[in-house]
MARVEXDO-162148 format. One record per atom (N, C-alpha, C): x, y, z; chain; residue in three letters; residue number from 1. Coordinates in pm, 1 decimal. Last residue first. Layout:
X | Y | Z | cadena | residuo | num
X | Y | Z | A | ALA | NUM .
...
This chain:
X | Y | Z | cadena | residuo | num
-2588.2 | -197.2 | 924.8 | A | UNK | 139 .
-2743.2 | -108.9 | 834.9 | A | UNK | 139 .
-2827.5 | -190.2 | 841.5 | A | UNK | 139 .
-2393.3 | -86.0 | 1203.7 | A | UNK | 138 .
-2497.0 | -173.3 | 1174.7 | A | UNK | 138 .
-2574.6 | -96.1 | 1025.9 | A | UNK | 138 .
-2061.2 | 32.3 | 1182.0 | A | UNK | 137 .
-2244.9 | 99.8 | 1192.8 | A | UNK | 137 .
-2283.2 | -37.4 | 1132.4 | A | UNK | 137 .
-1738.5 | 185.2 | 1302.8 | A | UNK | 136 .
-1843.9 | 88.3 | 1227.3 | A | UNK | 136 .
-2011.0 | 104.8 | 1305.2 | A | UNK | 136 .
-1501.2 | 406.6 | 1152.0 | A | UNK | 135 .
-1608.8 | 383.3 | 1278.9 | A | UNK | 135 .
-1690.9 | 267.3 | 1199.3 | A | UNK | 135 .
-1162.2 | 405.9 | 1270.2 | A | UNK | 134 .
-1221.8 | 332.6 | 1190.1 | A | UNK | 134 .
-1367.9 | 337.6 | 1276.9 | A | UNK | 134 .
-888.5 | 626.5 | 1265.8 | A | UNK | 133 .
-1036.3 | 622.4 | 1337.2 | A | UNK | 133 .
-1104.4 | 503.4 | 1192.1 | A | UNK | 133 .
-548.3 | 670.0 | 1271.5 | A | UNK | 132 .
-659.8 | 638.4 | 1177.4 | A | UNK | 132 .
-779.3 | 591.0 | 1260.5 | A | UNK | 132 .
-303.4 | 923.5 | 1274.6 | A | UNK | 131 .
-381.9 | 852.9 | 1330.1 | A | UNK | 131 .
-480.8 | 821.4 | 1239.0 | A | UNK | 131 .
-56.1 | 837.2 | 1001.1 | A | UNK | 130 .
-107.0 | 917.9 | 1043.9 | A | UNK | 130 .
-249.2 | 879.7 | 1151.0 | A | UNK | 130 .
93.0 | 652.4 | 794.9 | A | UNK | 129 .
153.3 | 713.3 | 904.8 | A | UNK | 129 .
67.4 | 784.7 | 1018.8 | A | UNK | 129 .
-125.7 | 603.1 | 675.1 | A | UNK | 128 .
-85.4 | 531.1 | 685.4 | A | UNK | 128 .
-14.4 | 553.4 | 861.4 | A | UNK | 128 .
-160.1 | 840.0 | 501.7 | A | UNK | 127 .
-266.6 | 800.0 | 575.3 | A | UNK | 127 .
-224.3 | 683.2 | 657.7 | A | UNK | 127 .
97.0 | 878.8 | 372.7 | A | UNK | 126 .
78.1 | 992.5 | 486.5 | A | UNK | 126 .
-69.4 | 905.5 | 580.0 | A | UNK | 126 .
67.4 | 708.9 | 195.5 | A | UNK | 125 .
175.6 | 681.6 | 306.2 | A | UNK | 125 .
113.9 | 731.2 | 383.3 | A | UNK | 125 .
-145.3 | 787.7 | 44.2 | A | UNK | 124 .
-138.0 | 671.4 | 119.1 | A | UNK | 124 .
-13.6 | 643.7 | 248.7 | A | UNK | 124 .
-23.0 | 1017.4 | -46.5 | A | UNK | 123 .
-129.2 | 986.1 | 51.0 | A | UNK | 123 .
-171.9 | 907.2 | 148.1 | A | UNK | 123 .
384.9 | 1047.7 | -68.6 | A | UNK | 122 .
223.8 | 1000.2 | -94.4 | A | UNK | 122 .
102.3 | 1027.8 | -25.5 | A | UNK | 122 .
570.1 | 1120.7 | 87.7 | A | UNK | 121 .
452.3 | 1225.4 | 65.2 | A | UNK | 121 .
329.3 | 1187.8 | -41.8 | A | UNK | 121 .
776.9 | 967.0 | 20.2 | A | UNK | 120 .
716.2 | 910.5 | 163.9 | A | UNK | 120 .
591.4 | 1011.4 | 156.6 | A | UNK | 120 .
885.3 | 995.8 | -233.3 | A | UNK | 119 .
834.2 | 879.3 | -269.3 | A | UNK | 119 .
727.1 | 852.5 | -53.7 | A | UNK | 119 .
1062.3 | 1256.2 | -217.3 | A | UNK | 118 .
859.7 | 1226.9 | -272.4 | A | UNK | 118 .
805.9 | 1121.0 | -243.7 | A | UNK | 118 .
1235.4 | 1165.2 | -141.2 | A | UNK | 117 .
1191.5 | 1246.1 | -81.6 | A | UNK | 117 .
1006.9 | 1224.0 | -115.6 | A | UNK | 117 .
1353.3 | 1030.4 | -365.1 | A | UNK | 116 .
1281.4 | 911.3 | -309.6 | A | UNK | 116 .
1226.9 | 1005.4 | -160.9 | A | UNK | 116 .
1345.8 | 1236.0 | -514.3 | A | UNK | 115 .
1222.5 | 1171.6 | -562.0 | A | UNK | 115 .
1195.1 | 1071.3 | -508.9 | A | UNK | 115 .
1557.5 | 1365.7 | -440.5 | A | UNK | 114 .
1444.5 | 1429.2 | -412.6 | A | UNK | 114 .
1325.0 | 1329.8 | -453.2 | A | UNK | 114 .
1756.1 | 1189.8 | -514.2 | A | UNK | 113 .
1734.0 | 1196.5 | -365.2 | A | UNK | 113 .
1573.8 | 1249.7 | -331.4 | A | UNK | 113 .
1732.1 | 1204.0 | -787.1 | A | UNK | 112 .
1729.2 | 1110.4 | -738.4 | A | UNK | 112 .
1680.7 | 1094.8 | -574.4 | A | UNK | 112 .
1847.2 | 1458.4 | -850.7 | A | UNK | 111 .
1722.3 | 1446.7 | -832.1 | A | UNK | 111 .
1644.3 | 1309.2 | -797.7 | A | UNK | 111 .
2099.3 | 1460.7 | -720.0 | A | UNK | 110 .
2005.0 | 1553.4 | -675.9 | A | UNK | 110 .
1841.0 | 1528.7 | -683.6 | A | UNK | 110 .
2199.3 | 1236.7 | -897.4 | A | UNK | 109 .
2196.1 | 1220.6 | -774.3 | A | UNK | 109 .
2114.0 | 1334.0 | -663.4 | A | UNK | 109 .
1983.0 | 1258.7 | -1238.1 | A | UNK | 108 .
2118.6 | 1293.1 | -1182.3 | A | UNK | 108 .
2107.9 | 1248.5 | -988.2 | A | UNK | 108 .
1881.8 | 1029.0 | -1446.5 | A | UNK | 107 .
1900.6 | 1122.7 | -1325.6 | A | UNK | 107 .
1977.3 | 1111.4 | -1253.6 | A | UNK | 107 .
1745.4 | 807.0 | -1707.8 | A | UNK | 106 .
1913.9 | 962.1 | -1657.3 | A | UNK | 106 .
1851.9 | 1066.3 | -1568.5 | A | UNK | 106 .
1609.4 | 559.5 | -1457.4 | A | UNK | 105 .
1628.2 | 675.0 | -1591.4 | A | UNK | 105 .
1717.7 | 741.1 | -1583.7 | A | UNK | 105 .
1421.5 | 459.9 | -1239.5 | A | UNK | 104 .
1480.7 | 367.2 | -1355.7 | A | UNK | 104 .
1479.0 | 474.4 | -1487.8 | A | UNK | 104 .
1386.7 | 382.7 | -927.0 | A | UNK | 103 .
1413.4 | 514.1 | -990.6 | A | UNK | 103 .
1473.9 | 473.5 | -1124.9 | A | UNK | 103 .
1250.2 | 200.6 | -664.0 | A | UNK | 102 .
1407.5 | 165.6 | -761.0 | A | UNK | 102 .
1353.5 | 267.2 | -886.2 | A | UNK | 102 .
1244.9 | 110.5 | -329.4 | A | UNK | 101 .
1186.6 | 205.0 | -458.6 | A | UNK | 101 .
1342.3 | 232.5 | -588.1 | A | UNK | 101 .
1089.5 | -68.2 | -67.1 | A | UNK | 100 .
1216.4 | -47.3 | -205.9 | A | UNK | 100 .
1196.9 | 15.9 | -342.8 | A | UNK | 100 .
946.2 | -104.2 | 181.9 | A | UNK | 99 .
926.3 | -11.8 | 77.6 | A | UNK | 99 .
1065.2 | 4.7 | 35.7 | A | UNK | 99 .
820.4 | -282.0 | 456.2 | A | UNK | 98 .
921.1 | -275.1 | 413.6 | A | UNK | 98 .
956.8 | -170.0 | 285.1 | A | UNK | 98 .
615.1 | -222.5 | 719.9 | A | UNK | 97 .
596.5 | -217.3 | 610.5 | A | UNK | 97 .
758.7 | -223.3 | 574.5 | A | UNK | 97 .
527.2 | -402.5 | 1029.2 | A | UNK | 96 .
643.0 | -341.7 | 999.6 | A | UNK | 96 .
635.5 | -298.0 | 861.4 | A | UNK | 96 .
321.3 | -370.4 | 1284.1 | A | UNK | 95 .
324.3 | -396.3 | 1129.9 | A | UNK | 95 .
449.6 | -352.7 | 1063.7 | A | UNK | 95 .
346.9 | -493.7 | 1590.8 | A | UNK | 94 .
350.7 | -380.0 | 1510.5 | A | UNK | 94 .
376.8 | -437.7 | 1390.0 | A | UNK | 94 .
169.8 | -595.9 | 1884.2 | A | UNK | 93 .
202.1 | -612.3 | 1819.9 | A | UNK | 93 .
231.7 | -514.2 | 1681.7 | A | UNK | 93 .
223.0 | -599.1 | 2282.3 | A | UNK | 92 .
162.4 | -643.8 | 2148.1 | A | UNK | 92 .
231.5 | -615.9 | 2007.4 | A | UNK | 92 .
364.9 | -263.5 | 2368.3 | A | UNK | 91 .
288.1 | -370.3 | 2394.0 | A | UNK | 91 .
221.0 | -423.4 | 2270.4 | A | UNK | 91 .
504.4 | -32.1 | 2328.3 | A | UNK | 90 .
559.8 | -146.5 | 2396.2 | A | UNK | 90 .
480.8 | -272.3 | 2444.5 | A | UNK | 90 .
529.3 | 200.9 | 2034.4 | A | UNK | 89 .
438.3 | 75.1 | 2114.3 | A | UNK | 89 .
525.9 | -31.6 | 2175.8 | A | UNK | 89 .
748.2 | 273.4 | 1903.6 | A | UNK | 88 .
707.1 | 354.7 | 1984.0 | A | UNK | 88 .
591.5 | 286.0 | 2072.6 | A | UNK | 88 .
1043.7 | 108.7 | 1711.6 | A | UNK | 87 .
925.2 | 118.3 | 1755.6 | A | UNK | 87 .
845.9 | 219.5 | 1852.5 | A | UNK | 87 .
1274.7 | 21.0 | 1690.5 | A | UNK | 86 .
1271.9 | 198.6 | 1699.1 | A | UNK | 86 .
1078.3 | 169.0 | 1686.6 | A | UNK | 86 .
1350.9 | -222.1 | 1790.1 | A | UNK | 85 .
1392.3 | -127.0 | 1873.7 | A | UNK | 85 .
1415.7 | -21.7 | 1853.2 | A | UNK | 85 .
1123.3 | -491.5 | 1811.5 | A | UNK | 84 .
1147.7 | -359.4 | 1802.9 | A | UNK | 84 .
1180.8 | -293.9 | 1827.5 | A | UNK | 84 .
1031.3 | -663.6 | 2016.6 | A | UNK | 83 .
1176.4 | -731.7 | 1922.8 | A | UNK | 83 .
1226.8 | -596.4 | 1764.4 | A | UNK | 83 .
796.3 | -602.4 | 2116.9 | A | UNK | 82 .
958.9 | -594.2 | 2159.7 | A | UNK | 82 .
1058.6 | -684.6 | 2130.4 | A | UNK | 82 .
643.2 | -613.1 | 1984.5 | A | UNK | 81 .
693.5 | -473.9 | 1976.6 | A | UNK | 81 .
820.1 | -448.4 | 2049.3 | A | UNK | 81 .
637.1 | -884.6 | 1733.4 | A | UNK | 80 .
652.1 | -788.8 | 1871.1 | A | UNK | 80 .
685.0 | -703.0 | 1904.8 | A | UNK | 80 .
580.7 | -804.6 | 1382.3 | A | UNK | 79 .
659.0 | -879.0 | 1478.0 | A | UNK | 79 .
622.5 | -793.7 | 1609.8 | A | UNK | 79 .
425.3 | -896.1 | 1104.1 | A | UNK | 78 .
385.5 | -866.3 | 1233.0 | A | UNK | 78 .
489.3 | -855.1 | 1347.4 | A | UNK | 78 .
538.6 | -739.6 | 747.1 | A | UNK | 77 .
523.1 | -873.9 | 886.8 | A | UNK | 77 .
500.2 | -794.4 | 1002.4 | A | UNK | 77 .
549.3 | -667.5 | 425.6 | A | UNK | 76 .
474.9 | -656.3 | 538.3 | A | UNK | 76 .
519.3 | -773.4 | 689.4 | A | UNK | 76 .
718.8 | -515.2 | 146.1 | A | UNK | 75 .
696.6 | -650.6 | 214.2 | A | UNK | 75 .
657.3 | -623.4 | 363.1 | A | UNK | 75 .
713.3 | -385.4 | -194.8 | A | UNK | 74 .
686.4 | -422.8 | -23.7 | A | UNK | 74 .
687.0 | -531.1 | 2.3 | A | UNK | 74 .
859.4 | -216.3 | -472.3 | A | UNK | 73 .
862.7 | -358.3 | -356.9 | A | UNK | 73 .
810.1 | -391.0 | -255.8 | A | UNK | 73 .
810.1 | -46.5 | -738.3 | A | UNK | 72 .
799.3 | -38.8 | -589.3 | A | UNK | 72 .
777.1 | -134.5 | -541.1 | A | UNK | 72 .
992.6 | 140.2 | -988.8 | A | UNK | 71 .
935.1 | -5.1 | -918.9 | A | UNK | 71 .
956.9 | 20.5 | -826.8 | A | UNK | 71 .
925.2 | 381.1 | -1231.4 | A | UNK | 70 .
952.1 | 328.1 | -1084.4 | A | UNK | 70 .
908.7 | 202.2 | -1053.4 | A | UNK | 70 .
1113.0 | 455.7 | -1514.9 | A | UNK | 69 .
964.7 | 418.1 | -1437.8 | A | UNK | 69 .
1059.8 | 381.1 | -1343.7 | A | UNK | 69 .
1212.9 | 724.3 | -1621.7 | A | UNK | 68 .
1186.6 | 606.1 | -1708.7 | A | UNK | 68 .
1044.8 | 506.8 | -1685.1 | A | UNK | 68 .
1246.8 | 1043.4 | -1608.1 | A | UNK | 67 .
1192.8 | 931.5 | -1518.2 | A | UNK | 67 .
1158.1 | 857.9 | -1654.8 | A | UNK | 67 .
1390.0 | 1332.0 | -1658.8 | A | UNK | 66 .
1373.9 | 1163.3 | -1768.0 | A | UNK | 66 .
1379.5 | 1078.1 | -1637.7 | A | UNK | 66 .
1176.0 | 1568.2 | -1573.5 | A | UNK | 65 .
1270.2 | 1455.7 | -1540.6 | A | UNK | 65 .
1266.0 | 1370.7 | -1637.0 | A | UNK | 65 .
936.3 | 1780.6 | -1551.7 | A | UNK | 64 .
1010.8 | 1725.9 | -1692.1 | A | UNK | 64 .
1130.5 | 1615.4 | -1672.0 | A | UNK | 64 .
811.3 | 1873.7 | -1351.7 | A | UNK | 63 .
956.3 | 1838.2 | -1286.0 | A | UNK | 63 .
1034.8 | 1888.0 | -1474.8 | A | UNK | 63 .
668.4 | 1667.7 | -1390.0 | A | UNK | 62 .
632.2 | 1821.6 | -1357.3 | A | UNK | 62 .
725.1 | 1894.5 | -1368.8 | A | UNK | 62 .
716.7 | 1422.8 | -1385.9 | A | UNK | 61 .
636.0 | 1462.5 | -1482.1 | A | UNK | 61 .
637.4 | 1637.3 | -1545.0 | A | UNK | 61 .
783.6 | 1337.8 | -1108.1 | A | UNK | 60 .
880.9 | 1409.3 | -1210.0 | A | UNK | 60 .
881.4 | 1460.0 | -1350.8 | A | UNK | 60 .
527.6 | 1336.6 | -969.9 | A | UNK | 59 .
620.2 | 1507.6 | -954.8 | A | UNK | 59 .
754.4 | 1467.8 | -1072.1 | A | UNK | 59 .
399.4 | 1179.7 | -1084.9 | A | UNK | 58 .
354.3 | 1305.9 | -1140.4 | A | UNK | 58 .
462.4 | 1406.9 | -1095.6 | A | UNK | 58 .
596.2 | 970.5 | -1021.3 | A | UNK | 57 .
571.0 | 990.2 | -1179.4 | A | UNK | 57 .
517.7 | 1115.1 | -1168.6 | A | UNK | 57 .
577.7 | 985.1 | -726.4 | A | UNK | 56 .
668.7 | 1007.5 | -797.9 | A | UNK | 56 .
649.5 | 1018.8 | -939.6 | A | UNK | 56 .
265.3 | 896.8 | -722.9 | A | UNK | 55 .
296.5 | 1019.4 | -687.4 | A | UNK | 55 .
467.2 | 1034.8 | -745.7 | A | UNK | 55 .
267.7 | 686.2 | -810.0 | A | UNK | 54 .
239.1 | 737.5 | -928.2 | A | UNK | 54 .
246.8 | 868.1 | -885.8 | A | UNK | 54 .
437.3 | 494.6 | -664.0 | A | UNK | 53 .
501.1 | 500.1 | -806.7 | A | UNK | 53 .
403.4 | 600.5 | -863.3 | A | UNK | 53 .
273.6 | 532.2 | -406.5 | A | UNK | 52 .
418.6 | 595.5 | -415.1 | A | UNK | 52 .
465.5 | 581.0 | -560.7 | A | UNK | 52 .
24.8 | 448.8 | -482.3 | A | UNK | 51 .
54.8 | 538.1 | -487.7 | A | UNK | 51 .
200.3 | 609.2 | -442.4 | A | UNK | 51 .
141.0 | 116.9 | -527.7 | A | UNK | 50 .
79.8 | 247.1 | -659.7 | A | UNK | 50 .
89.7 | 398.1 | -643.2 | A | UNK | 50 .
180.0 | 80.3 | -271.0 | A | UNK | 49 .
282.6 | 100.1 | -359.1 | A | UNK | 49 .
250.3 | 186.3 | -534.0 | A | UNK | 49 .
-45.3 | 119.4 | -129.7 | A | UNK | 48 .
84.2 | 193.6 | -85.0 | A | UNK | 48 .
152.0 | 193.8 | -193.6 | A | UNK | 48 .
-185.5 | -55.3 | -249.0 | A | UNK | 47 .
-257.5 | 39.0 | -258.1 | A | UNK | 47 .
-106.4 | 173.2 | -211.3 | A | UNK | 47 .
-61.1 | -295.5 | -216.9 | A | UNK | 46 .
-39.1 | -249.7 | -349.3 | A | UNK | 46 .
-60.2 | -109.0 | -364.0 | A | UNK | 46 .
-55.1 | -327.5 | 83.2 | A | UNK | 45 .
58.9 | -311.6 | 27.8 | A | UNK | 45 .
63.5 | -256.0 | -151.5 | A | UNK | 45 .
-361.9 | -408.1 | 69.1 | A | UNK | 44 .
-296.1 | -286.8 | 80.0 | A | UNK | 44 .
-167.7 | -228.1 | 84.0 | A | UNK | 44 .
-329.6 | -637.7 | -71.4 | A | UNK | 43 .
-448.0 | -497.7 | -162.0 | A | UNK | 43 .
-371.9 | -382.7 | -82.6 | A | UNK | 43 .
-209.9 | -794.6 | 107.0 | A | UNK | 42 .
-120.9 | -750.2 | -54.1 | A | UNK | 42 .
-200.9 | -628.1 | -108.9 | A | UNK | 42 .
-395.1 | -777.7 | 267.3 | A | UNK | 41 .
-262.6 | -733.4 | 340.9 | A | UNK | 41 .
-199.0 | -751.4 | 183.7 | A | UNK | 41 .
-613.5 | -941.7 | 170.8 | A | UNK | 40 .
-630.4 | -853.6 | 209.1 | A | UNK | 40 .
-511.6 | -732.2 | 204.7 | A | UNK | 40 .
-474.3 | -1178.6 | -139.2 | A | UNK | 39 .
-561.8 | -1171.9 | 17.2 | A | UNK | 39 .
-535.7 | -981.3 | 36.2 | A | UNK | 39 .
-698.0 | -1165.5 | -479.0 | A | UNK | 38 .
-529.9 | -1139.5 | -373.9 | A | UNK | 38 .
-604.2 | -1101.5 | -226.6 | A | UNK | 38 .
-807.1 | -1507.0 | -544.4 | A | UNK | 37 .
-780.3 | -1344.4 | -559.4 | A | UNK | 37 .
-673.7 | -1298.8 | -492.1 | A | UNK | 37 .
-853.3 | -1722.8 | -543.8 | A | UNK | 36 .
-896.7 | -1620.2 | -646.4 | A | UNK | 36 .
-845.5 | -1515.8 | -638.4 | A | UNK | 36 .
-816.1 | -1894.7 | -314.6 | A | UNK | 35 .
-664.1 | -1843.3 | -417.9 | A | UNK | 35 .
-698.0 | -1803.4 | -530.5 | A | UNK | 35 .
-1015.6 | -1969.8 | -163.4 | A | UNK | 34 .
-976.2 | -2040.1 | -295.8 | A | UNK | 34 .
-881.0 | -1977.5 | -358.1 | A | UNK | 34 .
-887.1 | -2032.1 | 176.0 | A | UNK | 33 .
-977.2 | -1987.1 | 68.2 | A | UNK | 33 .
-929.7 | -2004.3 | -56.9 | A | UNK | 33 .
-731.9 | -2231.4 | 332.9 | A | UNK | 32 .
-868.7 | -2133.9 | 392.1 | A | UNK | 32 .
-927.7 | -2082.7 | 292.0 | A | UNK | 32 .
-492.5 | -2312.7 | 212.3 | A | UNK | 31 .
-653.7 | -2412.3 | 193.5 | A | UNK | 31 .
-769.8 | -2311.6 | 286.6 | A | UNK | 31 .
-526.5 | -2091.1 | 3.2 | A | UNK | 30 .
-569.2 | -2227.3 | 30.6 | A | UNK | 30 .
-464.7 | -2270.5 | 123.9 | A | UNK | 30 .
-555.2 | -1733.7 | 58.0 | A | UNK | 29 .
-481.8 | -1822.1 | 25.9 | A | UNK | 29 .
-541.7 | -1996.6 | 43.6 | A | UNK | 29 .
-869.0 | -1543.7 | 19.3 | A | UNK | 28 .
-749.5 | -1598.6 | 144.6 | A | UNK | 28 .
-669.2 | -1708.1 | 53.1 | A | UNK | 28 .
-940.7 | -1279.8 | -185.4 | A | UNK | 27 .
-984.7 | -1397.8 | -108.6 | A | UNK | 27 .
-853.7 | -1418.7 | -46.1 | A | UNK | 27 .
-1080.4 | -1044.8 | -397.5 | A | UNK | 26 .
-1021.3 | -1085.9 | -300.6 | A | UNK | 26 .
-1040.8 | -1220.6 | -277.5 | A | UNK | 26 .
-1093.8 | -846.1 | -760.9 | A | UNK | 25 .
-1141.2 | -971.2 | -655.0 | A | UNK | 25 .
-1030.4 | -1014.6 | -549.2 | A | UNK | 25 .
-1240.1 | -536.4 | -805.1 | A | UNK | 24 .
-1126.1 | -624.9 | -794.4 | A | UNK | 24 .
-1193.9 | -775.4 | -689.7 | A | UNK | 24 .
-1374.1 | -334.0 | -1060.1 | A | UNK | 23 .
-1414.0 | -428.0 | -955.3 | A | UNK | 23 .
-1239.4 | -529.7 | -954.4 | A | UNK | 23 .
-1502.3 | -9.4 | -1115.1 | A | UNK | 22 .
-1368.5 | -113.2 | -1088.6 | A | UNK | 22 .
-1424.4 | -232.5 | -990.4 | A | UNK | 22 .
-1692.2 | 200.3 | -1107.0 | A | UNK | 21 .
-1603.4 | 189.1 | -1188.6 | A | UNK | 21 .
-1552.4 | 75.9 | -1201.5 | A | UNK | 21 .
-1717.5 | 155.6 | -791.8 | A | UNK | 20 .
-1851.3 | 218.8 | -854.2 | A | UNK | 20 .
-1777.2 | 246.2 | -1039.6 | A | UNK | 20 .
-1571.0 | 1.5 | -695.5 | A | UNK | 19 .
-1564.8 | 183.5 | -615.0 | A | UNK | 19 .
-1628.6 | 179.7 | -720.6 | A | UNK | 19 .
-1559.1 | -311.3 | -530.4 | A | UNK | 18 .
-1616.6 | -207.5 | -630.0 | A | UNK | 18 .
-1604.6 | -97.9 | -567.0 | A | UNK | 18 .
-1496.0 | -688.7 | -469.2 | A | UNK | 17 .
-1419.0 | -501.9 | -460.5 | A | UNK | 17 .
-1510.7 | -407.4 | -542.2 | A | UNK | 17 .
-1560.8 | -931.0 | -359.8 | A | UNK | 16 .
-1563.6 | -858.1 | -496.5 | A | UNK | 16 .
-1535.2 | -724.2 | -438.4 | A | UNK | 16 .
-1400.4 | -1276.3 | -226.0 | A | UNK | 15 .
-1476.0 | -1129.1 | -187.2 | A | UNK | 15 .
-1506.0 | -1019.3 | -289.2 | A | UNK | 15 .
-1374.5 | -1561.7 | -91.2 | A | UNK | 14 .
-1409.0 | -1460.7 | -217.6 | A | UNK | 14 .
-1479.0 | -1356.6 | -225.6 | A | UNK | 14 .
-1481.1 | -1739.9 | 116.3 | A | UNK | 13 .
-1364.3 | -1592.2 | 155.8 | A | UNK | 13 .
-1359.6 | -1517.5 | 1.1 | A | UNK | 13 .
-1629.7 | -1928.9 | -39.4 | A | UNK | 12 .
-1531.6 | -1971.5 | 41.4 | A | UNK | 12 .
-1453.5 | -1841.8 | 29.2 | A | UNK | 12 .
-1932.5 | -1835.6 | -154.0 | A | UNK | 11 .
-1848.9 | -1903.4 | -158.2 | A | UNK | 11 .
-1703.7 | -1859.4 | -69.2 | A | UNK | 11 .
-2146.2 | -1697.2 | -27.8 | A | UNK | 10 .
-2158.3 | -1848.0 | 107.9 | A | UNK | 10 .
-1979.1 | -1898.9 | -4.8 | A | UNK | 10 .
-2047.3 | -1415.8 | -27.4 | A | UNK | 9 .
-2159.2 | -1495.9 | -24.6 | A | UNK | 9 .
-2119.9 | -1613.3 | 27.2 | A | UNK | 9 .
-1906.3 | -1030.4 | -40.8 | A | UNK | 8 .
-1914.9 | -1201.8 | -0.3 | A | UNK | 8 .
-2083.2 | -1288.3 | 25.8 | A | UNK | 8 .
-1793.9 | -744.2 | -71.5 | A | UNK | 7 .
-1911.6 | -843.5 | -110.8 | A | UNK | 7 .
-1839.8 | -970.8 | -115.4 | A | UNK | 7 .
-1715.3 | -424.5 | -16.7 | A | UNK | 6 .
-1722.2 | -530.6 | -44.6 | A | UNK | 6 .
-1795.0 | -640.6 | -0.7 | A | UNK | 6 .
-1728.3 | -36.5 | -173.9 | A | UNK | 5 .
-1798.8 | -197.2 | -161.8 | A | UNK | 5 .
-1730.4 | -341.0 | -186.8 | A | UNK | 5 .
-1607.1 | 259.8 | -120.0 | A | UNK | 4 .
-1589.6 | 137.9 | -201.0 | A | UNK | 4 .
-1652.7 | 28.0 | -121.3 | A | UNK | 4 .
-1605.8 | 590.3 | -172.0 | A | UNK | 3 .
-1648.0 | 485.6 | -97.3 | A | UNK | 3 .
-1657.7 | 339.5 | -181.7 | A | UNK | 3 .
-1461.6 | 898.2 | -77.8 | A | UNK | 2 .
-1419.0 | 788.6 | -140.5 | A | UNK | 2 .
-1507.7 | 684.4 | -86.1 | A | UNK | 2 .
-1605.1 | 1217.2 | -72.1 | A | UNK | 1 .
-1578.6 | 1100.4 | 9.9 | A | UNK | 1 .
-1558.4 | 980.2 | -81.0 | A | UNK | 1 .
């Protein structure tokens, strides 16, 4: 089980990240918070985008591909579900993720296709895509 800790005190939305190895720092943009860190909705746009650049690196790793490197772009917004018209929710509101994946080496168009094939069989994608149960508990 993956479990990671976060932590806030009386200063202003600054939040500390730890999976027991790593510590990252959060917070909210100013003037709601001090612009230490990166707000919430970029941690998880990054968390998508790492793992689509490093699941493509291991399959072309595997592969032996001259993969050079991948850059991965997101961009997130809220819009109505009905100003959505491949949406599947008709009420309230949907996250739209944006994902530009740019393949930077001699490859050929076969394997090009296949690796932006790879690039949606991340984890993160798949967890993403996939129903998600959030349970919460008093300690």
């Amino acid at each position: 089980m993956k479990r990671v800790t976060a932590k806030i005190d009386k200063a202003k939305y600054r939040t500390v990240f730890t999976d027991g190895t790593h510590q990252v720092i959060g917070d909210e943009p100013a003037p709601y918070g001090t612009d230490k860190g990166t707000d919430p909705y970029s941690l998880l746009l990054m968390s998508l985008g790492g793992c689509v650049a490093m699941t493509i690196r291991m399959y072309a790793d595997r592969k032996k591909w001259d993969l050079e490197g991948v850059e991965v772009t997101l961009s997130q917004e809220r819009v109505h579900s009905k100003d959505c018209e491949d949406c599947e929710s008709s009420e309230g509101y949907v996250h739209v993720i944006e994902k530009k994946v740019q393949l930077i080496g001699n490859l050929d168009e076969k394997q090009r296709e296949r690796l932006m094939e790879i690039a949606d069989k991340c984890p993160v994608n798949k967890t993403l895509l996939n129903e998600i149960k959030i349970k919460t508990f008093a300690e």
